[in-house]
C-alpha positions as CSV (number, residue, x, y, z in Angstrom):
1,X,128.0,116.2,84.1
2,X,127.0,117.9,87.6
3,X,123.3,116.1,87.2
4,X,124.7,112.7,86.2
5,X,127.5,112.9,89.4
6,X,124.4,114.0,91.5
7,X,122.0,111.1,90.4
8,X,125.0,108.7,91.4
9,X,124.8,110.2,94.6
10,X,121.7,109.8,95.2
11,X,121.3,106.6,93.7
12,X,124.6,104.6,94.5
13,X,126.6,106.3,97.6
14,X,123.9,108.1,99.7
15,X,121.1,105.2,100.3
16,X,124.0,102.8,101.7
17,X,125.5,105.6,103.3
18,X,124.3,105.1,107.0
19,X,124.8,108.0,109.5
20,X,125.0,107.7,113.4
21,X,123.1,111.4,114.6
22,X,123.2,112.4,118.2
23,X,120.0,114.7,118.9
24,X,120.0,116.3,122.1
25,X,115.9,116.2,123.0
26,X,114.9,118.8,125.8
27,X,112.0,118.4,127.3
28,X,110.9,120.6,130.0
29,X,108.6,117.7,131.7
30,X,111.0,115.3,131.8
31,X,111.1,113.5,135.3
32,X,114.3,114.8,137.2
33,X,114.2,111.8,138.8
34,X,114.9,109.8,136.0
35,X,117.5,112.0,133.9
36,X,119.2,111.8,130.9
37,X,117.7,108.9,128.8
38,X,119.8,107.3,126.1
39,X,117.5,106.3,123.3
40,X,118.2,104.7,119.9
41,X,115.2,105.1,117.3
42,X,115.9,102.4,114.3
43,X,112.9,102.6,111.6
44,X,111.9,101.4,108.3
45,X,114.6,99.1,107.9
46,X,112.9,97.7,104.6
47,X,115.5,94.9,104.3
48,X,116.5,93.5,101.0
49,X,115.9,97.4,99.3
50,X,119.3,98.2,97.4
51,X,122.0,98.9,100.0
52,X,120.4,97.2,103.4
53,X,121.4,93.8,103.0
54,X,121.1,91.6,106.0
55,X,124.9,91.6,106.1
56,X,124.6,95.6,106.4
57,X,121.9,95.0,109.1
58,X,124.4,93.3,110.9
59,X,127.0,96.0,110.8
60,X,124.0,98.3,112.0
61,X,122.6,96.0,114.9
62,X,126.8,96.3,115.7
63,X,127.1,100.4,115.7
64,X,123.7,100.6,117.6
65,X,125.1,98.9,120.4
66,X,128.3,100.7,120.3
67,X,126.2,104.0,120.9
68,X,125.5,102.4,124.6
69,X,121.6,102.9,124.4
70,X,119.5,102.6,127.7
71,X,116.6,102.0,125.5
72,X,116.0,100.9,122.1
73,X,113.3,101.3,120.0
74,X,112.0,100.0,116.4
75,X,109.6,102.1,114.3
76,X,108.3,99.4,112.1
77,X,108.7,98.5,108.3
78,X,111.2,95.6,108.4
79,X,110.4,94.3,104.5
80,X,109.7,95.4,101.3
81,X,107.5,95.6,99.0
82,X,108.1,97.0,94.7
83,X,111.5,98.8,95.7
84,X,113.4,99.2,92.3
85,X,116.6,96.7,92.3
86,X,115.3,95.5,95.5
87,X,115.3,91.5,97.0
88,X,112.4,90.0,99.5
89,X,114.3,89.2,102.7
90,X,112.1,86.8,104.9
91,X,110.9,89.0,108.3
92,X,112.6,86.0,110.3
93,X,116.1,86.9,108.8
94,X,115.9,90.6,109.8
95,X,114.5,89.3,113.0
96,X,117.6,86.8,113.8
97,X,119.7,90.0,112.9
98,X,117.7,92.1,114.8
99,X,118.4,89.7,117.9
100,X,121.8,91.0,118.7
101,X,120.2,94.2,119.8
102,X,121.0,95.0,123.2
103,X,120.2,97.9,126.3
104,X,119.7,97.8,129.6
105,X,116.2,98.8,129.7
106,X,114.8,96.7,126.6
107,X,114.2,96.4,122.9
108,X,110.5,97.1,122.1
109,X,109.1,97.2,118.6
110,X,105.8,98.4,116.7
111,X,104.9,97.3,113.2
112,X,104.3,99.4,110.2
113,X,102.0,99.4,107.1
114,X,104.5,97.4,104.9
115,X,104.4,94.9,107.6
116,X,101.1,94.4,107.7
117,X,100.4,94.5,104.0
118,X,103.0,91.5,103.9
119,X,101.9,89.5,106.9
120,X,102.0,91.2,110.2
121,X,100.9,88.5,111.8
122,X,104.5,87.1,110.7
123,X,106.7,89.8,111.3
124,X,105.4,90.4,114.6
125,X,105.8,86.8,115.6
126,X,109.4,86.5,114.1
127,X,110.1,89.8,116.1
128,X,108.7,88.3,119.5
129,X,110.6,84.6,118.6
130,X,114.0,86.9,118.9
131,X,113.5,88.5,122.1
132,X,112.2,92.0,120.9
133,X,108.7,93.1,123.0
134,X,106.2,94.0,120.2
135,X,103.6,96.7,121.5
136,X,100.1,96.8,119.5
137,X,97.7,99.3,121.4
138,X,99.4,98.5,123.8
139,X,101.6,100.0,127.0
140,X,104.4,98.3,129.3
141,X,106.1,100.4,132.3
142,X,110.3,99.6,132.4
143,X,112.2,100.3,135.8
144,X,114.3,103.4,135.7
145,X,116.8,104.6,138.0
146,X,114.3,107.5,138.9
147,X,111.1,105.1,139.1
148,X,108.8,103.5,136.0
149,X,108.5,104.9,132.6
150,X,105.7,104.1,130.6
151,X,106.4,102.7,126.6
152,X,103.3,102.5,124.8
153,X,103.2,101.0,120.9
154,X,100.2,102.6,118.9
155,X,99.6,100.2,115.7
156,X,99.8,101.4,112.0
157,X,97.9,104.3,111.2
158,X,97.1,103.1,107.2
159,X,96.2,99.5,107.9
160,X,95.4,98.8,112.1
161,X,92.8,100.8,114.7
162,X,95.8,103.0,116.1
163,X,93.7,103.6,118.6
164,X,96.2,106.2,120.9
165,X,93.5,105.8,124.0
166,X,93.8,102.0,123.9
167,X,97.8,102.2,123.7
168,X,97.6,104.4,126.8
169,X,95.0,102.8,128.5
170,X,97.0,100.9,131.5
171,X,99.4,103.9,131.6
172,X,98.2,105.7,135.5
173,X,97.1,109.4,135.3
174,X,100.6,111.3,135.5
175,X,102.6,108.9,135.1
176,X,106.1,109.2,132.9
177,X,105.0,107.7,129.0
178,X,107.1,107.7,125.7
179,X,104.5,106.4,122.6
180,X,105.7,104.3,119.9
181,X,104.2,105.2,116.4
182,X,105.2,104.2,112.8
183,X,103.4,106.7,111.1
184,X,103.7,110.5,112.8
185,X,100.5,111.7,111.8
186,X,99.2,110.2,115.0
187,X,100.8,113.0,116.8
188,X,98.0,114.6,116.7
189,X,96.0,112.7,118.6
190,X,98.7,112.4,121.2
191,X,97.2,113.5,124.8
192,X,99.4,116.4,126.5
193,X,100.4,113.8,129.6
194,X,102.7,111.9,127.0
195,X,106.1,113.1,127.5
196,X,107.2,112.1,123.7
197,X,105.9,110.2,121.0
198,X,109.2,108.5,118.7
199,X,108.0,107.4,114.6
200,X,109.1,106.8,111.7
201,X,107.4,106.3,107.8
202,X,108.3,109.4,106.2
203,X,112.1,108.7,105.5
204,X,112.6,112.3,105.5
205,X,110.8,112.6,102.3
206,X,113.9,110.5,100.6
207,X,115.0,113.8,98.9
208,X,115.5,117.0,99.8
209,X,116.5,119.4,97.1
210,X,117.9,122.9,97.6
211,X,115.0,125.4,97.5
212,X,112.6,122.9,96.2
213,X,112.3,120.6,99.6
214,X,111.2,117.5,100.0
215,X,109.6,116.1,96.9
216,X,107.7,113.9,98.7
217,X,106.6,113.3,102.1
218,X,103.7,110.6,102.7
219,X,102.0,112.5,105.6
220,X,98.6,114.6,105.6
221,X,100.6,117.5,107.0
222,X,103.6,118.1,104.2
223,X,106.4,118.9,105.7
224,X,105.2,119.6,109.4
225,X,106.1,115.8,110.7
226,X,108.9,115.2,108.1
227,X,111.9,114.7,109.9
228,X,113.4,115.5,113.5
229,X,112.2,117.4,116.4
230,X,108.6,119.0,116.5
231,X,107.6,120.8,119.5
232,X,103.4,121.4,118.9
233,X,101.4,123.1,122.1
234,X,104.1,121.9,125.0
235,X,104.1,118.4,123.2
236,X,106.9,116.8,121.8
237,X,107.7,114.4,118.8
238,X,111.0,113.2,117.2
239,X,110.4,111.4,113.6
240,X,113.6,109.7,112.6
241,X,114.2,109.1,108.5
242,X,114.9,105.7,108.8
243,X,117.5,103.5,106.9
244,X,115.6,102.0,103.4
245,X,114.2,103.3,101.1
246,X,110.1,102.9,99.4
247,X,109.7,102.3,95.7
248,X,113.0,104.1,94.3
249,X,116.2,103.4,95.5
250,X,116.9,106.9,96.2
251,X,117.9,109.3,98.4
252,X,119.9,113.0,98.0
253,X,120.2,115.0,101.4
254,X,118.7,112.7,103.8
255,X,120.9,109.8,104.7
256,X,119.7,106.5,106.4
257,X,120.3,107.4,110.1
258,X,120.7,105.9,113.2
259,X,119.6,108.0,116.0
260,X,120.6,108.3,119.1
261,X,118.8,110.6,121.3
262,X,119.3,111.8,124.8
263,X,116.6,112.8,126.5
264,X,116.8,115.3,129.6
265,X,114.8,118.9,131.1
């Protein structure tokens, strides 16, 4: 009885159930001139998987805004591909949703490896079309109340170059820089000058049991870049687990989140 209740959890009421989580991110070289820094990280929104319907995107594009970003930021995977029970929703729809997005200082985007094993090509366009600035190797300063801050977008790690020196290439020496990846492993190759990297992929391993852990976590490293706030050799990453889910429908102690993180020293 207690294994059939949890399998309906995890099966029918946890995927849908979508969770707004404030993370408090302290960073000791964080510009004081710029200060706290409102950032919401949205990733692998795998539209058309069980629960994330374009009608729920909606209702999440809605409580996004509500948080009062000052920046927000998309992680990549915006379709599908084999989830069980799952529907093919066309990149342009999720884009169009995606539109209502709003924050002072901009919505940027990366792409991740389910976008570019559909069509990245498409998604990225269909992204662009509604507004959202798509970074691929690729770096863009945004004007802060304490001076520029540098967002760089470093492309999929499975299927692109991600090539991390490219990305940061028109970035000045010492200047401010967040990096965009969809797949943390590239944290590794992060340089110490970048303040924090922000990615996705993972989902938090989908399940998390009691003593066992995460059953699964698609990352070279197990567990080390699984979920939240890692702090390696003064250098900082956040991985959020993201709203869909990959090949099963499931999910048991990490819900889909939306998170909001403020930045500060």
């Amino acid at each position: 009885m207690i294994v059939a209740a949890l399998g309906a959890w995890a099966v029918l009421i946890e995927p849908g159930w979508v969770v707004t989580r404030e993370t408090r991110l302290s960073i000791p070289r964080w510009p004081a001139a710029i200060g706290p820094l409102r950032i919401v990280a949205l990733s692998d929104l795998h539209t058309g998987a069980p629960h994330v319907t374009v009608a729920k995107l909606d209702e999440i594009v809605a409580r996004v805004n509500a948080a009062r970003p000052d920046l927000i930021v998309l992680l990549g995977d915006y379709v599908i591909h084999g989830v069980i029970g799952g529907r093919f929703v066309e990149p342009e729809r999720t884009a169009a949703a995606l539109r209502g997005l709003t924050a002072p200082l901009g919505v940027f985007a990366i792409l991740g490896n389910h976008d570019w094993w559909y069509d990245g090509g498409r998604v990225g366009r269909a992204l662009s079309e509604a507004g959202i600035r798509l970074l691929d190797d690729a770096a863009v300063p945004i004007e802060t109340r304490g001076g520029p801050l540098w967002i760089a977008g470093v492309s999929d790690l499975y299927t692109r170059p991600a090539d991390v020196g490219r990305a940061l290439t028109a970035v000045p020496e010492g200047a401010p820089v967040i990096v965009l990846t969809h797949n943390p492993d590239v944290f590794v190759r992060v340089p110490a000058r970048v303040l924090l990297t922000l990615a996705g992929h993972t989902h938090g391993g989908q399940v998390n049991l009691p003593i066992v852990g995460r059953l699964i976590v698609p990352s070279e490293y197990g567990e080390r870049f699984a979920i939240g706030h890692v702090r390696e050799d003064g250098r900082d990453l956040f991985v959020t687990p993201g709203i869909g889910t990959s090949i099963l429908p499931v999910r048991f102690g990490v819900p889909p989140e939306i998170s909001v993180l403020t930045v500060d020293r």
